[in-house]
N, C-alpha and C positions, 0 to 999 in steps of 0.2 A: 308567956305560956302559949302553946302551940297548940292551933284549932284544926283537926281531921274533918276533912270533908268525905262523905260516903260518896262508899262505889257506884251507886244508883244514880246519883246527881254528876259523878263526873262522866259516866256514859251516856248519860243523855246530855251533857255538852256537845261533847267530841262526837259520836254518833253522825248528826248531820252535819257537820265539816266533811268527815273522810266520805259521804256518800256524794254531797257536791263536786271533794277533789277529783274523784273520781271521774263522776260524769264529765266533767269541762277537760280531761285528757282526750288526746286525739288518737281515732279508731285506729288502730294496723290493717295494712293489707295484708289482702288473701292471697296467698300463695298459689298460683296454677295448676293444677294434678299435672304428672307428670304421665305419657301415656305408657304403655304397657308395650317393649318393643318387640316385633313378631320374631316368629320361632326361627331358630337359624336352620340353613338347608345344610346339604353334606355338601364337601367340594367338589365343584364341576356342576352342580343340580343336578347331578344324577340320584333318582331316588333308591332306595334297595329295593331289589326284586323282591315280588307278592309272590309268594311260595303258597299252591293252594294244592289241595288232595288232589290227587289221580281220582278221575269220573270213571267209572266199569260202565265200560258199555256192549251192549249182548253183540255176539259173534253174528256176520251177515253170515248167510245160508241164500247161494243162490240154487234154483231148481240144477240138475243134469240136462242137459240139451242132448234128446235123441233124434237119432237121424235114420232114416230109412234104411235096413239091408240093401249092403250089392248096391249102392250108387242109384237107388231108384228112387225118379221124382216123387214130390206130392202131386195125388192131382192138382191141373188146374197150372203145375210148373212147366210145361214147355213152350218151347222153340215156336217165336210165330213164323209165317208160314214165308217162306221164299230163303229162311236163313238155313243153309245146308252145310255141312263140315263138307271137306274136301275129304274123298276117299281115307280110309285108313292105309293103303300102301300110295306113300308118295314117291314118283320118277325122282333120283339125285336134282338136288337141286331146284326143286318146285318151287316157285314163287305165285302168288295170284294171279290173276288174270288184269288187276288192277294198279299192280306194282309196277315199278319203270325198273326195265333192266340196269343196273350198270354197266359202267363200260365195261371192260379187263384189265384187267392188272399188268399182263405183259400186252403189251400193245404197236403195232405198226400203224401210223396213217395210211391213207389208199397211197397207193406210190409208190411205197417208201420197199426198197429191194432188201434181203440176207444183210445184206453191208450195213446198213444203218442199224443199231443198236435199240432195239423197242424201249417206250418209254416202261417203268415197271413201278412208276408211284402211282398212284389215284389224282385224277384230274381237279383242280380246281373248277366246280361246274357255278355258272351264273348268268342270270334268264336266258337259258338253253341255251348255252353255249360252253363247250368242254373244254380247259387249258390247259395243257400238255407240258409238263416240265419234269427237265432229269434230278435237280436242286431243289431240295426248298426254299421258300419265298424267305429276303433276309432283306427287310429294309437299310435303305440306308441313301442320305439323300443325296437328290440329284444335282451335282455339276457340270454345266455344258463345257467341255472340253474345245479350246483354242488349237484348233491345226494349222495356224499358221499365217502369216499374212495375204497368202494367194487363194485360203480359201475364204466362203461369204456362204452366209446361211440363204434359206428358198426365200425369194423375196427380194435380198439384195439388187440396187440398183446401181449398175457402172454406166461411166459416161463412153469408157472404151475400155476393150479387154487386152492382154498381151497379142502380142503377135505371134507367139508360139500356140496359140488356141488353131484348135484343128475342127474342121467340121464333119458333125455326125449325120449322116440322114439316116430318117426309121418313118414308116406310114408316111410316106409323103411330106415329113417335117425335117426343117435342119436347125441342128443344133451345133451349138459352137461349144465345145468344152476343151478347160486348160486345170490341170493340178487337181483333178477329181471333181469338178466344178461343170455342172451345163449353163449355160446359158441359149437365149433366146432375144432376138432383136424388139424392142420395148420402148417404143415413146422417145424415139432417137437416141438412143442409146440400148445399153444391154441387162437384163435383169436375171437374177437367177432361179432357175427351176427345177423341181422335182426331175431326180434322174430317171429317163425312161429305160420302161424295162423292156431287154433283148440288145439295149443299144452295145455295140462293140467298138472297144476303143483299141487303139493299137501302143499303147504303153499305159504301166499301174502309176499311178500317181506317187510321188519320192514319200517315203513313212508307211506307207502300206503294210497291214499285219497279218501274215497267213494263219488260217484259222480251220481246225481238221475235223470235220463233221462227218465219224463211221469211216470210211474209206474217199473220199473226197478232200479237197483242200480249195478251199475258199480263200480270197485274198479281201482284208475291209480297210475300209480308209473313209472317215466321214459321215458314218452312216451308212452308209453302199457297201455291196457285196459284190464281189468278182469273181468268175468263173474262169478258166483259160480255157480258148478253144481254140480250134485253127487260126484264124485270124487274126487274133489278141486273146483280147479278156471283154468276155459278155459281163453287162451289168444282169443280176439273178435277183430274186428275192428273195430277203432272209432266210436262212435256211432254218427250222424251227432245231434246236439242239448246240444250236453255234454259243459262243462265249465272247463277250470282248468287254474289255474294260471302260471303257470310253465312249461318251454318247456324246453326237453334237448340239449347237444351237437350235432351239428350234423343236425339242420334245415335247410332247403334251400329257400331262399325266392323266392317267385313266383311272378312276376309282372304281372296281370289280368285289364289291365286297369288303373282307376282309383286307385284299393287296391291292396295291398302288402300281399298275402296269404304266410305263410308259411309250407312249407309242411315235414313231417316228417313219415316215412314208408308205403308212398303211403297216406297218410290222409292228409287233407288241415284243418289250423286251420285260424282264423279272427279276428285279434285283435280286442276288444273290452272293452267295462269299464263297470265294473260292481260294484253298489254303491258306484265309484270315486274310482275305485281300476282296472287297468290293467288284466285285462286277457286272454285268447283264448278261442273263440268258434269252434264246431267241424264242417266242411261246410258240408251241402249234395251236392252232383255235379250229374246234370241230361241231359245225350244228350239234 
């Protein structure tokens, strides 16, 4: 025969069993929050434009500015005293009293006869001094031109000259010149010198290029200019308007400002182009 055991006794068995089982299980972990990940941008981060109302704002009003009838001061506006207009009828041509004339436009140096053709550009002016040229200024650089084996730039020193050297006297001095070349007797030997001017020789040096300044005809070789006259050929100086393609050993350039003159036995030449071809013109130079 079978004995039931009540509900009341079998839960108070079991009861503190399952409250033991429990507690002696081991705790779980906590799981980390996870954080909240920030708001995403548009691409490029550029944000959209903040579109905001149009702000009214009241029209400027500025006053009318009057001004006296007829051009007449306010008091108290005039002229202090010693500042006077120049007459209302001006002579053609009035300049101050303070102004520096210019030169002319069409222009002769002192000297210079009909036959020579006036300059008619405007001068190259630079600490008071006027530069005179038919061309304009056309850089382009300087090579010293080789004429030859027989000639030697100013300075050159020979132990002996050819025998075809001929002697020049001028002022009391002698000079020996051969192939467009002077020389002067130097430290036992011969050295070479600025060609003197007026000196006359009785033959042009072989290469010689005639050169036509207005009505004149110039002969140059070397640097030097040659005139023909009774006797031979005077050495001249440059004549200001000449042309020649070729400069020799021995030039100095001259910085004038904007252009680069090269100067060679007191003469100033001006680079220039002539029919797409390199050459020098001769400058006239005027206080």
């Amino acid at each position: 025969m079978k004995r039931w055991i009540p509900l009341s006794v079998m839960l108070a068995i079991a009861l503190p069993i399952i409250i033991e089982a429990q507690s002696s299980r081991p705790s779980q972990p906590v799981r980390p929050v996870r954080p909240t990940p920030p708001a995403q941008r548009p691409p490029g981060g550029v944000r959209p434009p903040v579109t905001r109302p149009p702000v009214a704002r009241p029209p400027v009003t500025r006053p009318p500015v009057t001004r006296p009838p007829g051009g007449i001061r306010p008091p108290g506006n005039t002229r202090p005293p010693g500042h006077t207009r120049p007459p209302g009828t001006r002579p053609p041509n009035y300049r101050p009293p303070h102004h520096k004339p210019r030169p002319p436009i069409s222009h002769r140096p002192p000297g210079w006869g009909p036959h020579r053709p006036p300059y008619t550009r405007p001068p190259h002016f630079w600490e008071g001094r006027h530069y005179y040229s038919y061309h304009r200024y056309y850089y382009h650089p300087y090579r010293p031109y080789i004429y030859g084996p027989a000639w030697h730039p100013v300075g050159f020193f020979l132990g002996a000259i050819a025998a075809t050297a001929t002697i020049v006297a001028i002022n009391n001095a002698q000079y020996h010149y051969d192939a467009g070349v002077f020389y002067q007797p130097y430290n036992g030997g011969y050295q070479v010198v600025a060609p003197p001017a007026s000196a006359i020789v009785s033959a042009l040096p072989p290469g010689n290029a005639p050169v036509q300044v207005g009505d004149d005809t110039y002969y140059y070789y070397g640097g030097v200019f040659y005139l023909s006259v009774q006797n031979g050929y005077q050495v001249v100086q440059a004549p200001g308007g000449a042309i020649v393609y070729n400069l020799p050993e021995g030039c100095t350039q001259i910085k004038a400002g904007g252009i680069t003159y090269l100067q060679y036995n007191g003469d100033y030449y001006q680079p220039v182009e002539i029919d797409g071809q390199p050459a020098y013109e001769v400058v006239n130079i005027e206080e």
